[in-house]
C-alpha positions in Angstrom: 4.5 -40.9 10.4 2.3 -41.1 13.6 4.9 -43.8 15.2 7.7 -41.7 14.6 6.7 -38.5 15.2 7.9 -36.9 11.5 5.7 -34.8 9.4 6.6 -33.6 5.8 5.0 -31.7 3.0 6.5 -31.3 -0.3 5.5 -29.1 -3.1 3.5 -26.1 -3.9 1.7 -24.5 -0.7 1.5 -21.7 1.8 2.9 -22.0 5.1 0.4 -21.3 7.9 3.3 -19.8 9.7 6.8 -19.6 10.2 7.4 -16.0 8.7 7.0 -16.8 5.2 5.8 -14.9 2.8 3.0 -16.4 0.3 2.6 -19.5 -1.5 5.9 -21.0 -2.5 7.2 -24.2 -3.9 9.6 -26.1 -1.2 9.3 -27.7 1.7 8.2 -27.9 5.5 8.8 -30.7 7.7 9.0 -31.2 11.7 9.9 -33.9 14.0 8.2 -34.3 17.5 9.6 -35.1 20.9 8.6 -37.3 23.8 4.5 -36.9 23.3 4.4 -34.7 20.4 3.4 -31.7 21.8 7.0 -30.1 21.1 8.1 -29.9 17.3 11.4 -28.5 15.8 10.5 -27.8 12.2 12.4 -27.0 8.8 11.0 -24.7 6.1 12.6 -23.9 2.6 11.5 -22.9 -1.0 10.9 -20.3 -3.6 8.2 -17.8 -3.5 5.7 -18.3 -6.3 4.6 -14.5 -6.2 8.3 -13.2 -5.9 7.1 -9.4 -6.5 10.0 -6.9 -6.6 13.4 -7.9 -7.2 13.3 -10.8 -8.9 13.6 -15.1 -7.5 13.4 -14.6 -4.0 14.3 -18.2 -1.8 14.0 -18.9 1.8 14.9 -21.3 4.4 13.6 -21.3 7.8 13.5 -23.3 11.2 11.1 -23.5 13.7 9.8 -24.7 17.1 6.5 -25.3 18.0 4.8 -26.2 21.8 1.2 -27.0 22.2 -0.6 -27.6 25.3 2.5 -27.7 27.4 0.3 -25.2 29.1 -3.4 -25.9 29.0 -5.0 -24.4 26.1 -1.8 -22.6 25.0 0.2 -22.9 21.7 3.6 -21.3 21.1 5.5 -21.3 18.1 8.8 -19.2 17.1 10.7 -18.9 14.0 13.8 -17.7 12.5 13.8 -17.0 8.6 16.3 -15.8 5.9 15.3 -14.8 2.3 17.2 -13.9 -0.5 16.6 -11.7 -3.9 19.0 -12.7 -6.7 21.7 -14.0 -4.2 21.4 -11.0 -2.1 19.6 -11.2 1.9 16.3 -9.9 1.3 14.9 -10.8 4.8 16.2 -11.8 7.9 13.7 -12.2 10.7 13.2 -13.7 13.9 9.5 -14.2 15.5 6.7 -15.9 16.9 3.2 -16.9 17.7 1.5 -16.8 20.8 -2.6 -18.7 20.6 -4.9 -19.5 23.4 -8.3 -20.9 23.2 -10.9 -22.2 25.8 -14.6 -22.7 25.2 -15.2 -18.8 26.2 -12.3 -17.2 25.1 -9.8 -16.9 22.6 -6.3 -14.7 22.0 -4.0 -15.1 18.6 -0.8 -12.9 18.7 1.7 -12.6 15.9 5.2 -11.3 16.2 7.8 -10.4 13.1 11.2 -8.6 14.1 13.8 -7.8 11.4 17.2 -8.3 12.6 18.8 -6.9 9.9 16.8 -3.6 9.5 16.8 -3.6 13.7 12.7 -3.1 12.9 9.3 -4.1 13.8 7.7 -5.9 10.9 4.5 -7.1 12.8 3.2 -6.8 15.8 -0.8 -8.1 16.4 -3.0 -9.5 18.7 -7.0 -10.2 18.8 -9.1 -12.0 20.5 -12.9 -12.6 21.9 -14.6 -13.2 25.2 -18.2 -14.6 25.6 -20.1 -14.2 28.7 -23.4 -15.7 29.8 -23.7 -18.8 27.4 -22.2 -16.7 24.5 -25.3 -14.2 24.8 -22.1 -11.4 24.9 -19.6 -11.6 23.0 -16.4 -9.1 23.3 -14.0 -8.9 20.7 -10.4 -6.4 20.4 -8.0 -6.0 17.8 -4.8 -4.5 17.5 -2.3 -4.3 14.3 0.9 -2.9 13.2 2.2 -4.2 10.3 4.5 -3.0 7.6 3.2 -3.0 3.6 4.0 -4.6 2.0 6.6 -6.8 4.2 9.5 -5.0 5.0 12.1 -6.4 2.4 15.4 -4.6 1.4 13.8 -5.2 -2.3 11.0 -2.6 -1.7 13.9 -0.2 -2.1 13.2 -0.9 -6.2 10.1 0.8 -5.9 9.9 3.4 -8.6 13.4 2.4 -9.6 14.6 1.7 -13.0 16.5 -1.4 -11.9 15.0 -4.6 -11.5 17.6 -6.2 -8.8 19.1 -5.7 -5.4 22.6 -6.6 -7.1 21.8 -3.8 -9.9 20.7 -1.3 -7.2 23.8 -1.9 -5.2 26.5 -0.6 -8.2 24.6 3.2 -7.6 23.7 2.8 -3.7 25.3 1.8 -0.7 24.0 -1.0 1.7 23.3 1.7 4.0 21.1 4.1 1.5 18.9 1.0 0.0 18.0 -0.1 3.7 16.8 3.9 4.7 15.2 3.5 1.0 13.2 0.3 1.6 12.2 1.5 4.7 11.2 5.2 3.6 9.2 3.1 1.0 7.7 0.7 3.3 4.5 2.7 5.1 3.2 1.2 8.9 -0.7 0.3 9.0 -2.0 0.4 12.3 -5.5 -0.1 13.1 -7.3 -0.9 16.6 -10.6 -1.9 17.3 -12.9 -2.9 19.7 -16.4 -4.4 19.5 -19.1 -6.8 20.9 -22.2 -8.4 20.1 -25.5 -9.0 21.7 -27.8 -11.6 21.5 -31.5 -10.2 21.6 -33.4 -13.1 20.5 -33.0 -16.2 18.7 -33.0 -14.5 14.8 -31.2 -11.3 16.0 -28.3 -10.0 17.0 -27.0 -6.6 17.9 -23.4 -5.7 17.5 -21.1 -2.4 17.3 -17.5 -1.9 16.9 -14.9 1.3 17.1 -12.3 1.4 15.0 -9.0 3.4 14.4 -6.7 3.6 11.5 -4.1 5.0 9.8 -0.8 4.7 7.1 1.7 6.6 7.4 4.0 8.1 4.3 6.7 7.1 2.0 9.2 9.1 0.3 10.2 10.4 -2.5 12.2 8.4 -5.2 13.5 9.2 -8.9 10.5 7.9 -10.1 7.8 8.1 -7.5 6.5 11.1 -5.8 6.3 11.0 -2.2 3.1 9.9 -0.2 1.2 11.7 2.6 0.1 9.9 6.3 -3.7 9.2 6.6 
């Protein structure tokens, strides 16, 4: 509703933002103020792709700014999911994007408040020079993964739920568990391309990675850093 400045969708979908996790079946709508360019939003549902632990569901809110600032878009979220009744997830984060006809910079930020850990942190971006003849492009990500969840702590466990888990561990132990079971990806890169003629292009790139371990479980053997 243009007039009104209210946007819904209902159904099956994935979030472009907002913190959650895959497709899902829910919710997402957001109401704008005074021209539009600032939005609160709402986001709930139930992950279609629920993975470890179970029927995970989520609810979410967020607040979105776009232009405020020329060529700059912000957006932050806070999110809760649950596994079987149990928190799951509880994060807070954002988005930081800027574009212009020669450059452009995406950031994406994911803090979990209740592990007190880094989730996500990445930026990338590209700069053309001389009618896009150049191009420069730089990339930098550290994620946890899979997503840091308390339910990763089920990884090469015999039970199936956070609520099963919890009669043999404390809340304390299956938080160091998800985490020890949880690896960080990091990789950084930075490349560019040259324009040489108008069928060819030269580009290179440099690129560092690596994964760190996981440990050792009942079940699973631990895992070494690459």
């Amino acid at each position: 509703n243009e007039k009104h400045r209210f946007g819904t969708r209902l159904g099956r979908q994935v979030a472009a933002s907002g913190g959650v996790l895959g497709r899902f079946d829910g919710a997402v709508a957001n109401y704008g103020f005074g021209s539009g360019k600032v939005r609160v939003g709402f986001e709930g549902g139930r992950l279609v792709e629920p993975g470890l632990g179970g029927t995970k569901d989520f609810w979410g809110l967020t607040l979105d700014a776009d232009n405020i600032v020329p060529n700059l878009g912000l957006e932050l979220f806070a999110i809760q999911q649950d596994s079987g009744g149990v928190t799951d997830r509880r994060a807070i984060g954002g988005e930081l994007r800027y574009f212009d006809s020669t450059r452009s910079v995406f950031s994406l930020f994911d803090y979990d408040v209740m592990f007190k850990e880094l989730n996500i942190a990445s930026v990338q971006g590209n700069w053309s020079f001389n009618d896009n003849a150049m191009t420069i492009n730089f990339l930098y990500d550290y994620r946890r993964s899979p997503s840091l969840q308390m339910s990763n702590a089920l990884l090469g466990q015999s039970e199936t739920s956070l609520s099963q888990l919890g009669l043999s561990l404390s809340q304390a132990q299956i938080k160091a568990q998800a985490l020890g079971l949880t690896p960080v990806s990091k990789v950084a890169s930075l490349g560019a391309t040259f324009t040489v003629s108008s069928r060819w292009q030269l580009g290179a790139d440099y690129r560092v990675s690596s994964v760190s371990g996981t440990i050792a479980t009942p079940m699973l053997p631990a895992s070494p850093s690459t």
